[in-house]
N, C-alpha and C positions, 0 to 999 in steps of 0.2 A: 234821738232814737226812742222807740218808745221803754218800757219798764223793763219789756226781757230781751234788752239788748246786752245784757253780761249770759244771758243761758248759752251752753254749750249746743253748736251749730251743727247737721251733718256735712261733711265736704263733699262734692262731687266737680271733677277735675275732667278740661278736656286741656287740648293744644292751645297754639299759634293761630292765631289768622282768621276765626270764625267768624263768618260772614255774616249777616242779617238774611240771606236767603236760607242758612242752616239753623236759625233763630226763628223763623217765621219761613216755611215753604211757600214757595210762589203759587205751589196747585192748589195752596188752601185757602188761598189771598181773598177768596171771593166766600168764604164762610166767617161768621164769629169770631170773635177772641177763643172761645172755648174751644172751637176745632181746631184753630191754627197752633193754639197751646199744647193739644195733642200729641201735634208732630213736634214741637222744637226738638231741636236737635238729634231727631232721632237719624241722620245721616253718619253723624258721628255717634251717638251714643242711644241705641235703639231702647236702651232700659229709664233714658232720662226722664220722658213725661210721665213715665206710669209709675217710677219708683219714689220720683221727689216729693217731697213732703215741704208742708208749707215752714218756713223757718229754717229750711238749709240753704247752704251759702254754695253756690258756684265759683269755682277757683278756674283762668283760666291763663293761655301764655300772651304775647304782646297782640294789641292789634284788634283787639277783640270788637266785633260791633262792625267792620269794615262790610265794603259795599250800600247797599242803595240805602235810600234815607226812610224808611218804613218804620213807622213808629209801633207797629205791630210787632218788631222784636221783641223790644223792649217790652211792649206789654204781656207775650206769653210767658217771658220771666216771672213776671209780675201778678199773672192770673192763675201760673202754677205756685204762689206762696215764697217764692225765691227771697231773702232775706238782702242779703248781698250779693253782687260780681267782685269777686278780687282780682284784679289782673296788672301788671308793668303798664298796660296802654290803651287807649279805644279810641274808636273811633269817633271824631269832635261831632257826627252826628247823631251818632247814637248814644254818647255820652251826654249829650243835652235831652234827647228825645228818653232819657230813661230817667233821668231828673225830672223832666216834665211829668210824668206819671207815677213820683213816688218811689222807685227804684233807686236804692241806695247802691253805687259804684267806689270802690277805695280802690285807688292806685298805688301799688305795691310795689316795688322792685321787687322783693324776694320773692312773691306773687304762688311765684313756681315749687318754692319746697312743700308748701301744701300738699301734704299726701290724701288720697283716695279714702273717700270714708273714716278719716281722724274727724275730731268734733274741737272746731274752734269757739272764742269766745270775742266778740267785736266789741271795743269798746270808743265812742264816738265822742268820749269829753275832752276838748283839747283838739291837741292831734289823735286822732285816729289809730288805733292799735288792735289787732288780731294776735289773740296768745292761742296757742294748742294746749291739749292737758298735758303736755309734757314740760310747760315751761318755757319753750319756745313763745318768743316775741317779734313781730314783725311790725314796722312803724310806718304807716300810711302816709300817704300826701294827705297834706289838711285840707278841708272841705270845706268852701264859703260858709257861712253863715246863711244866707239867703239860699243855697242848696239844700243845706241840713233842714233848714222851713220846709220847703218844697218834700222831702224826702218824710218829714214828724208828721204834714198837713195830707200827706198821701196823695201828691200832685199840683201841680201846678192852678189848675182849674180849681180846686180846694183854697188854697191860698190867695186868689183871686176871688174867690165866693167871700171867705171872709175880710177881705179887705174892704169889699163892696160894702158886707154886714155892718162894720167898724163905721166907714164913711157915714153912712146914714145912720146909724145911733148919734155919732156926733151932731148931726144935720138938724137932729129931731129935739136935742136939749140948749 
C-alpha cells in the first residue's frame, strides 16, 4: 500500500448484491470514466458520487461486483478516489477486473459491522487488517503478493509497463 495506508479512512456502506450495472449505469456506458463515475451508485446511494472523497473506503455486504463483466465498474470506484471495497464476497469478475486497475478489494467476513461514516485504518503488512478508532479489529483474507503489486503499481498495465522497462535494461547491459 502506499505511505498513508495506516491514515484513518471515511466509511461509506451500502447492501447485499450490488451489481456492476449500479457501479457503472448502462445509460452512461457510452461516455467517459468521468461521467459514468458520476453516477455510480447513485441507485442505491444518490449522495455517493458527489460526497466521496478520494481515500475513503466503501464497506459493502456479500456479492458485491455481480452481474456483467464491465470493467467500468471497477473503474468509477477508482476514478472517484475509493481507497478500498471491504466486503464477505465479489464477484470473480469484477474482482479481477478491479485488481487489474489498481483497486484494492479486502475480503472480510465481518465486512458488515462497518458502520456508516466511522473512519477506519487498512493495514496491508501480513494479513490484511481494518481497525476502527474504537479498537475494533477485523482480519482480512490475505492478498497474493502479485495483487498487492498490481494494487502498489496502480494496475495491471503499470506493472506490465515496468516489467517491459526491467526486461530491456537487462537486454541493454
Amino acid at each position: 500500500m502506499t505511505q498513508d495506508a495506516l491514515a484513518f479512512r471515511k466509511v461509506w456502506r451500502v447492501g447485499a448484491n450490488i451489481d456492476t450495472d449500479a457501479l457503472a449505469p448502462g445509460a452512461y456506458m457510452k461516455h467517459g470514466i468521468e461521467v459514468i463515475a458520476a453516477h455510480c451508485l447513485e441507485v442505491h446511494r444518490t449522495d455517493f458520487a458527489a460526497g466521496v472523497k478520494p481515500g475513503d473506503v466503501l464497506v459493502a455486504g456479500p456479492n458485491f461486483g455481480i452481474g456483467s463483466s464491465r470493467e467500468q465498474a471497477a473503474g468509477a470506484l477508482k476514478q472517484l478516489g475509493i481507497a478500498a471495497v471491504i466486503a464477505p464476497s465479489y464477484s470473480g469478475l469484477f474482482f479481477r477486473n478491479a485488481f487489474n486497475l489498481g483497486l484494492l478489494l479486502l475480503t472480510c467476513s465481518e465486512a458488515e459491522s462497518l458502520q456508516e461514516n466511522e473512519t477506519v485504518q487498512i493495514d496491508c503488512e501480513g494479513t490484511p487488517q481494518v481497525r476502527n478508532e474504537q479498537g475494533q479489529v477485523l482480519t482480512c483474507h490475505a492478498v497474493p503478493s502479485f495483487l498487492m503489486d498490481m494494487v502498489n503499481a496502480g494496475g495491471l498495465v503499470n506493472v506490465l509497463k515496468q516489467r517491459m522497462a526491467d526486461t530491456a535494461l537487462c537486454k541493454t547491459h
